[in-house]
C-alpha positions as CSV (number, residue, x, y, z in Angstrom):
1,X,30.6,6.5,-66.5
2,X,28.5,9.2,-65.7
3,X,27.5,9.9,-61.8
4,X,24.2,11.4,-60.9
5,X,24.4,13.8,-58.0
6,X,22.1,13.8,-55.3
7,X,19.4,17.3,-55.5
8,X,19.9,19.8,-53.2
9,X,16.4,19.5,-51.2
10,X,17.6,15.7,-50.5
11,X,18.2,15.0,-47.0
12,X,18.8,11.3,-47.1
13,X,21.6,10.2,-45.4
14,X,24.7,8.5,-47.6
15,X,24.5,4.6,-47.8
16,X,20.6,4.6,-46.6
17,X,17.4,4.3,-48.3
18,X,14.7,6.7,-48.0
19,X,12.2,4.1,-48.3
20,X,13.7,1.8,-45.5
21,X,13.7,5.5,-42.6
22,X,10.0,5.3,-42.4
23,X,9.9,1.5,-41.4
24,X,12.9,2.5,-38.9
25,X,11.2,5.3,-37.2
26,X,7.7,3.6,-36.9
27,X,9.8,0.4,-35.5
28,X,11.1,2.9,-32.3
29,X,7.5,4.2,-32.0
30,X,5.6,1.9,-31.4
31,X,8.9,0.1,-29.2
32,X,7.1,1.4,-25.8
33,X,3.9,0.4,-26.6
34,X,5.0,-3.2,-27.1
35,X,7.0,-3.0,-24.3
36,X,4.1,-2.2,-22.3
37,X,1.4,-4.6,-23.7
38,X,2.3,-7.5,-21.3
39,X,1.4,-5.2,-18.4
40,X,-1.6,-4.0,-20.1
41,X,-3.2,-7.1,-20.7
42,X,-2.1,-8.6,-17.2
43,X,-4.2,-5.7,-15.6
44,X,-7.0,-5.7,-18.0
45,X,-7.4,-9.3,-17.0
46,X,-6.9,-9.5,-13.5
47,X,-7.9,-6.0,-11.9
48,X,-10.1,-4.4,-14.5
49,X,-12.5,-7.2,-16.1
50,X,-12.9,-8.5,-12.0
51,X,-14.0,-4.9,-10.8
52,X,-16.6,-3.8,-13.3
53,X,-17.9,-7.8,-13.0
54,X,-17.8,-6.6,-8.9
55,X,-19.3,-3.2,-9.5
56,X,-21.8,-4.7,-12.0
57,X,-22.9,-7.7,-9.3
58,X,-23.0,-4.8,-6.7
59,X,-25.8,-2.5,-9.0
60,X,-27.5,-5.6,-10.7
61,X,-29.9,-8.1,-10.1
62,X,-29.3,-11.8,-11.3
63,X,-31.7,-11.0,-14.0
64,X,-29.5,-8.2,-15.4
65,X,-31.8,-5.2,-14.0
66,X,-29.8,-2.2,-12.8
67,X,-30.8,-1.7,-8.6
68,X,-29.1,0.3,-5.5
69,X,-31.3,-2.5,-3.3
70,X,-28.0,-4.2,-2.1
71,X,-26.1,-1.1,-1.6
72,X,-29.2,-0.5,0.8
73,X,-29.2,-3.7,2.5
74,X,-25.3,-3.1,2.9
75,X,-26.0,0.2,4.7
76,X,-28.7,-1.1,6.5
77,X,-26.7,-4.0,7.6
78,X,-26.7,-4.4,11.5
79,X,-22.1,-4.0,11.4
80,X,-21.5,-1.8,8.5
81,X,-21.4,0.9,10.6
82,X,-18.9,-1.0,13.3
83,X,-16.9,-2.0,10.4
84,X,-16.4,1.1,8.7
85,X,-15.1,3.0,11.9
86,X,-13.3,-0.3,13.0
87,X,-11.5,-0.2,9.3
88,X,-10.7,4.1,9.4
89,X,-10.0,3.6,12.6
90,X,-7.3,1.1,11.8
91,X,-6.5,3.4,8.9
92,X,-5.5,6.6,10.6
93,X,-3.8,4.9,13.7
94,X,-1.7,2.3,11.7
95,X,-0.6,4.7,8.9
96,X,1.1,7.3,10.5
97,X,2.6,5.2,13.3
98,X,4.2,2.7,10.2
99,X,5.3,5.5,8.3
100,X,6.4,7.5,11.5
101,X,8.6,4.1,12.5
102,X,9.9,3.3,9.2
103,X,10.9,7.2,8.6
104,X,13.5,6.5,11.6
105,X,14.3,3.3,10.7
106,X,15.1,3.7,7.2
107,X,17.3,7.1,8.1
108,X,18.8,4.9,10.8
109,X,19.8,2.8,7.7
110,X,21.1,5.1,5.3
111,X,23.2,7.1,7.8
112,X,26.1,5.1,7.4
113,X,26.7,4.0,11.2
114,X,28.3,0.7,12.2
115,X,26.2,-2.3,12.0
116,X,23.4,-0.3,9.9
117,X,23.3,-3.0,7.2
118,X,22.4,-5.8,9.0
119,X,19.4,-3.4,10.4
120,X,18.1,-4.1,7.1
121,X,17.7,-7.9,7.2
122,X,16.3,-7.3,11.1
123,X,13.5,-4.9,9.8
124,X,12.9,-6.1,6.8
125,X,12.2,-9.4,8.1
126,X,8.5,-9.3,8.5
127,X,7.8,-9.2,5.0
128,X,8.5,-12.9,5.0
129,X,5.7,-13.3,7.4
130,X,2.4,-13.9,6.0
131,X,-0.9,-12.1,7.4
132,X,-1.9,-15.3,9.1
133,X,1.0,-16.5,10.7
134,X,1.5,-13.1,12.1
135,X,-2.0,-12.9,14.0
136,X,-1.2,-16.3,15.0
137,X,2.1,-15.2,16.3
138,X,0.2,-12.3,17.9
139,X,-2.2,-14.4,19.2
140,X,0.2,-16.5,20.9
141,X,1.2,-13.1,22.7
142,X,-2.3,-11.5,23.8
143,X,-4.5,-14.6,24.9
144,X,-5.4,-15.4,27.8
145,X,-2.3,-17.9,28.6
146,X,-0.1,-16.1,26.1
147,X,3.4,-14.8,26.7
148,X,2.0,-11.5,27.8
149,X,-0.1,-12.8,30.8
150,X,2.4,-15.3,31.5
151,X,5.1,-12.4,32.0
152,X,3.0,-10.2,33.7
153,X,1.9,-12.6,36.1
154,X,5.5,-13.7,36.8
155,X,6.7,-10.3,37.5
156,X,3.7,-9.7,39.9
157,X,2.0,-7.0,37.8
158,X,-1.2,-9.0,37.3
159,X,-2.9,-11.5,40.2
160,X,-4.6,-13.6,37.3
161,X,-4.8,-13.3,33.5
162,X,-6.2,-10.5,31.6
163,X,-8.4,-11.3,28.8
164,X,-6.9,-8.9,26.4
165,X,-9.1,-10.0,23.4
166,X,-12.5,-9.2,24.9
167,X,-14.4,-8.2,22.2
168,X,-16.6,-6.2,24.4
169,X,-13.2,-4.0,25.1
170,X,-11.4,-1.8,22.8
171,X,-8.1,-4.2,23.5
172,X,-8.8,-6.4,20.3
173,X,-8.5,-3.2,17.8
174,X,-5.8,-2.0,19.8
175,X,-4.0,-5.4,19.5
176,X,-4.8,-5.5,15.5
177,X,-3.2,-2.6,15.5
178,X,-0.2,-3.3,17.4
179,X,0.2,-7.0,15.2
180,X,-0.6,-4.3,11.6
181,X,2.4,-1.6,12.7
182,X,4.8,-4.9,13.1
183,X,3.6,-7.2,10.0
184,X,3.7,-4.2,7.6
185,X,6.1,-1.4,8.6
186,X,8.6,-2.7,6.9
187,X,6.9,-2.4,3.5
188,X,6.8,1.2,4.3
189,X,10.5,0.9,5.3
190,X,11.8,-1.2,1.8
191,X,10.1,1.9,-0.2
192,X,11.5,4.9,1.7
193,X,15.5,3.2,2.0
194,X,15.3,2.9,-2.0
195,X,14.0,6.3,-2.0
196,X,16.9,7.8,0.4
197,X,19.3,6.0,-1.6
198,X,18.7,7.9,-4.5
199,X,18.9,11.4,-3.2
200,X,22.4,12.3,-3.9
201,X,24.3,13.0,-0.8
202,X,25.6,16.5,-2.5
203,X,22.0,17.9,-1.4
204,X,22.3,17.7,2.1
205,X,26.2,18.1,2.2
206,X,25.8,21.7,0.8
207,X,23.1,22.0,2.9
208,X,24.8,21.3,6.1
209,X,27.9,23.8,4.7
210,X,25.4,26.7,4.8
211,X,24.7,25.6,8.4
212,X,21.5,23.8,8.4
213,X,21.3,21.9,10.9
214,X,19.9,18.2,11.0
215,X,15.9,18.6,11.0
216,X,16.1,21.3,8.8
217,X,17.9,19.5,6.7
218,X,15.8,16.7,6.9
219,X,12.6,19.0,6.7
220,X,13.3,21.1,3.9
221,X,15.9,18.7,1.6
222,X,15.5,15.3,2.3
223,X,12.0,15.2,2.6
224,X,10.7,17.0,-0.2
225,X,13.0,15.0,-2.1
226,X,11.3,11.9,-1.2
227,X,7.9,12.7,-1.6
228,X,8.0,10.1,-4.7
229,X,8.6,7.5,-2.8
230,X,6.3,8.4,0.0
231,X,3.3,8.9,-2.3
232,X,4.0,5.7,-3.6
233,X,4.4,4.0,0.1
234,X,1.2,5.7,1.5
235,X,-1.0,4.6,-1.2
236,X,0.4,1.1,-0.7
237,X,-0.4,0.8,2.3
238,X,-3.6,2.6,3.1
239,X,-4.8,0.2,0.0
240,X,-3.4,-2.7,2.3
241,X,-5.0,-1.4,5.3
242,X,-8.3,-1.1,3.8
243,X,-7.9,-4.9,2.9
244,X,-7.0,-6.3,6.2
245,X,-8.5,-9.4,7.1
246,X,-6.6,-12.2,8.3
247,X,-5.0,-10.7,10.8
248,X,-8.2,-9.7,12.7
249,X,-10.0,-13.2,11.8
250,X,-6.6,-14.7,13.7
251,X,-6.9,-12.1,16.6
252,X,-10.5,-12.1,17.1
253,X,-11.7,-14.7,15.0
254,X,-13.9,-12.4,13.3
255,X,-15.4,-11.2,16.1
256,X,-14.2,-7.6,15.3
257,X,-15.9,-6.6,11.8
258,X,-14.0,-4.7,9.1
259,X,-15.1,-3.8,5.8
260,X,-13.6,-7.0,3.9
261,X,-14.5,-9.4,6.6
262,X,-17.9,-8.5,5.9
263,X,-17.6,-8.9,2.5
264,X,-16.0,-12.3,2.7
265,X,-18.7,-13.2,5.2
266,X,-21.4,-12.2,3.0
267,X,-19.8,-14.0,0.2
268,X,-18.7,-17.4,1.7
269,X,-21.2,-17.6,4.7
270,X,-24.4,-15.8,3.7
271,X,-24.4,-16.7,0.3
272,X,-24.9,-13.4,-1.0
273,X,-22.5,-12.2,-3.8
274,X,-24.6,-9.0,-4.5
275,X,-24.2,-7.3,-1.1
276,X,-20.7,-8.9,-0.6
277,X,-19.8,-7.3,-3.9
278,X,-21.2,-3.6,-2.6
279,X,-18.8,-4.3,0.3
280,X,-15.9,-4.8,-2.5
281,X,-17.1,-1.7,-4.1
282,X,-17.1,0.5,-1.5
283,X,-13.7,-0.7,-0.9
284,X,-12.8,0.2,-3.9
285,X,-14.4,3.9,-4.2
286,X,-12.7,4.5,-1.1
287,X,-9.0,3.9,-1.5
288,X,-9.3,5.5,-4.9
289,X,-10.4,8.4,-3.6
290,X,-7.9,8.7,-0.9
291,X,-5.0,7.3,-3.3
292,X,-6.6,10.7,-5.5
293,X,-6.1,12.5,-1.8
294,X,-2.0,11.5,-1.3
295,X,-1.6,12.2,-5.4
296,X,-2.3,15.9,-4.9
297,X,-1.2,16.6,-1.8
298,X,2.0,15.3,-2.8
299,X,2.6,15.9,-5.9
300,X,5.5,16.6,-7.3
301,X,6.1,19.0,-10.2
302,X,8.2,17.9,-12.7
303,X,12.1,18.5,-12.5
304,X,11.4,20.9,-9.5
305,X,11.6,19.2,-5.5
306,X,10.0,21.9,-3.2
């Protein structure tokens, strides 16, 4: 029987069909994509259909007609400008103590000392904690007859009770803040201890052998190499910050305006979805713009840690 050779130009390989490799290759291409669909349409549903419907309630009439009139009345609005310094303040005091704090702790964690992992379930523990509960718990702490007063009276410190939530005082932002750094630094903390746990120990080993010693070690190897996780923890949480809400209502019981109280309150209370949804913009606008901020200054080139 008489056996045909394969042509010299022919690449298949033995035992396959030529016409079955196309199918095959097409199959692993489009693989990611698929793999990624779920995702796509979970965010195309719930994050980008919701914003352009709040960007397009915030530059629209009800009768369609494209307007900047409740952007105006926003601005013009008698605690925009309270609640955009009350929100940036919150911003640039909360964010650098909670990434300041949860920096220590999370090197605290990963330096091997006795005891170190049940530091993990003691920080980490606020996460459990919802916004609420924890300016109720704060609350509890800072009112008038709160364990604060109580303690300070005790000890002599105070003849009566201090009225630490006077809204007329700058105590109520303070205590936000204070009930903020303790509800959420250990968000901050979760992302940089999976961050220092995959920096291979060789680094700063080598490092220390060429007599570095431990801050510039930690300046010039361990933090560079965890600027990943850092970008990724500062955007989280400056998003968050922008957002906060029920922490203040439980402190001051709204007495202290932020940017998304005053959107819920002009949604829910004065029935206005436009100006509510310029409040949601602007929200928006901002903590893109500052995520744009954290992605450039610390970005990271590919394969290369400076």
């Amino acid at each position: 029987m008489e056996t045909v050779e394969p042509a010299i130009g022919d690449k298949a390989a033995p035992g396959k069909s030529r016409a079955t490799r196309p199918l095959g290759l097409s199959r692993r291409k489009l693989e990611p994509y698929l793999l990624l669909l779920p995702s796509t349409i979970f965010l195309l549903v719930f994050f980008a259909w919701p914003m352009f419907r709040a960007i397009g309630l915030a530059f629209q009439t009800d009768d369609g007609q494209w307007t900047l009139a409740h952007v105006e009345r926003m601005v013009n609005d008698v605690a925009f400008r309270q609640a955009l310094r009350n929100t940036f303040l919150l911003i640039v005091s909360v964010i650098p103590l909670q990434f300041v704090l949860a920096l220590v702790m999370a090197l605290l964690v990963t330096a091997g000392l006795r005891g170190s992992s049940l530091l993990i379930y003691f920080y980490a523990l606020p996460i459990a904690v919802s916004d609420l509960a924890a300016g109720i718990v704060w609350l509890s702490i800072f009112t008038e007859n709160g364990y604060l007063n109580t303690i300070l009276t005790g000890l002599g410190l105070l003849e009566r009770p201090f009225i630490f939530l006077n809204i007329r005082t700058s105590w109520p932002l303070i205590a936000v803040i204070i009930a903020e750094v303790w509800r959420a630094t250990s968000i901050v903390f979760v992302i940089l201890v999976a961050g220092l746990q995959g920096i291979p120990k060789e680094y700063d080993e080598a490092a220390e052998v060429f007599g570095a010693g431990y801050f510039t070690r930690l300046r010039r190897v361990t933090l560079p190499l965890l600027r990943p996780s850092i970008q990724v923890a500062l955007i989280l949480r400056t998003i968050l910050a922008f957002q906060v809400f029920a922490v203040v209502v439980a402190l001051t019981g709204g007495g202290m305006p932020v940017l998304a109280l005053e959107a819920f309150d002009w949604y829910a209370n004065l029935r206005n979805p436009h100006v509510a949804a310029a409040y949601a913009t602007l929200i928006l606008l901002v903590s893109l713009g500052i995520a744009v901020i954290y992605l450039r200054a610390l970005r990271v080139q590919s394969g290369v840690a400076r």
